[in-house]
Residue, then its C-alpha position, 0 to 999 in steps of 0.5 A: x103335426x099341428x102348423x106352428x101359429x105365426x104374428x108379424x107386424x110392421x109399422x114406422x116409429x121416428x122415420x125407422x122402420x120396425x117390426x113384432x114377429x112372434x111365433x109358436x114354437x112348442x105349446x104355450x112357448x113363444x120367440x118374440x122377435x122386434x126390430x127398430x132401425x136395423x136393431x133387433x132382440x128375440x127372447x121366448x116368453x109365454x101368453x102371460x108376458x107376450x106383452x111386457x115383454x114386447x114394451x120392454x124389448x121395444x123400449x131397449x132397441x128404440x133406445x140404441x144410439x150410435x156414438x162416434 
């Protein structure tokens, strides 16, 4: 059986630590992972999205504020 490909960067975004994890889970078929201060979102995509949807996602997680 083939090894699964894996990505994973990190990096500080406004003093918060944040990451990307991507990994290969079937031909074409991919669980993409970000995180920024303690929040995270996974979704599977393909090739063709990897990169929208890495914007989107980290645009949501970056955006979450604690009220109260």
């Amino acid at each position: 059986m083939a090894k699964a490909h894996t990505f994973t960067e990190t990096f500080t975004y406004k003093n918060k630590f944040g990451y990307v994890f991507l990994k290969e889970t079937k031909k074409d078929e991919y669980e993409l992972t970000v995180g920024i201060g303690g929040y995270k979102m996974t979704t599977m995509t393909d090739m063709k999205r990897l990169t929208q949807d890495a914007e989107t996602m980290m645009k949501v997680v970056s955006s979450i504020e604690l009220k109260g």
